[in-house]
C-alpha positions, 0 to 999 in steps of 0.5 A: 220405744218412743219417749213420752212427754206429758204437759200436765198439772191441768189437774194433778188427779188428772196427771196422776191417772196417765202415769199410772196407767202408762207404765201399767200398759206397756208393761202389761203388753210387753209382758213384763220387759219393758217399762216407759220413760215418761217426762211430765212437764207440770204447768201451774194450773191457777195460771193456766186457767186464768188464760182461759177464763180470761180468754187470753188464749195466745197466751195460753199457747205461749205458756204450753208450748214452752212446756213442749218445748221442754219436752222436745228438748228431754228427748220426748218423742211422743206428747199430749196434753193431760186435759181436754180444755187445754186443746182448744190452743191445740193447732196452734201448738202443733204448728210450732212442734216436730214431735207428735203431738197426740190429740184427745178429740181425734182420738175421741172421734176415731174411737165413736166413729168405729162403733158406729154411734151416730149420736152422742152426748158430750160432757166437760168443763164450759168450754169444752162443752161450748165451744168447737174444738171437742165436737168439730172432727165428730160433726165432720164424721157425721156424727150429731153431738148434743150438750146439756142444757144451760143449768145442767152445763152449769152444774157439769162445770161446777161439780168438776171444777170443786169437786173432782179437780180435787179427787173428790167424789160423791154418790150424790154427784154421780146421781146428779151426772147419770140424771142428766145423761138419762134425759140427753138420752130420752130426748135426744136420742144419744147412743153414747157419751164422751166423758170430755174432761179427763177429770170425769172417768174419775166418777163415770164408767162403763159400769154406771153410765146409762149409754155406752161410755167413751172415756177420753183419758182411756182412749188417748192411753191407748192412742200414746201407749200404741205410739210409743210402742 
């Protein structure tokens, strides 16, 4: 079996949720035989974020691929990032690494792809929202990708960032999240929704999303644990 290497930290609950479910798949899959090394490089995420909000993203990647680096050197075979937000220097850090790097939005993108969704919603940070790097391989595969609107992203953002980074969650948060994806699914037609921060499964689920559900933190796990193993 492969070792895996997370660059965590951004956030912690985040983290936590992949060392979890690492060990409790692969040994559920081997039948109880085997169990995953796991190397987390933990990053500061206040610094971190300040890269981005700063738009200083060469040092972003700079800062990240140390972290890999470090990885690499523990023997780590297989890598990911334990955020969405962090890939947007995800190129570049594949381009100074041998090791595989696994990425959130191709696995995201195989996965609505297969279930043949044409349209979907897509919530995250501001970024990940905003910009290119979670809907550029979906766009290439065809498939239309919506975003809320400015005051919804707004509050999206602002309810990840204060509430859930911090493991907090609320039943008026979730009202406020399935709100809006009822009106993207009314006006906009959205068969499903990407939960685009791996933040966002802690609230949202197949069981109370009003579309079909594409959660990334499940969806990368699968993609890692099929790698490691």
């Amino acid at each position: 079996m492969k070792k895996i290497g997370l660059v965590g930290g951004t956030g912690p609950e985040s983290t936590l949720m992949y060392y979890k479910k690492l060990n409790t798949e692969i040994d559920r899959l081997t039948n109880e035989k085997a169990m995953p090394e796991i190397a987390i490089e933990s990053v500061d995420f206040r610094r971190a974020w300040n890269y981005v909000i700063s738009e200083k993203y060469d040092e972003l990647a700079d800062y990240l691929a140390q972290k890999v680096d470090c990885l690499v050197s523990g023997g780590s075979e297989v890598i990911a990032l334990t955020a969405v937000t962090m890939h947007m220097v995800y190129d570049e850090l594949s381009k100074r690494t041998n090791a595989e790097l696994v990425s959130i939005p191709k696995a995201v993108c195989e996965e609505t792809v297969s279930k043949g969704i044409k349209k979907v919603g897509l919530l995250g940070t501001l970024l990940t929202m905003e910009e290119d790097y979670m809907k550029k391989d979906l766009r290439e595969a065809g498939v239309e990708v919506f975003i809320p609107n400015e005051k919804e992203r707004e509050l999206v953002a602002k309810r990840i960032y204060e509430e859930l980074e911090k493991g907090i969650v609320k039943e008026s948060t979730l009202k406020e999240l399935t709100d809006i994806i009822n009106r993207m699914k009314e006006e906009n037609g959205i068969e499903g929704v990407i939960l685009g921060c791996t933040e966002l499964p802690l609230i949202l689920n197949s069981d109370n999303c009003p579309v079909m559900c594409f959660d990334s933190v499940d969806i990368h796990l699968k993609k890692l644990v099929s790698l490691a193993i």
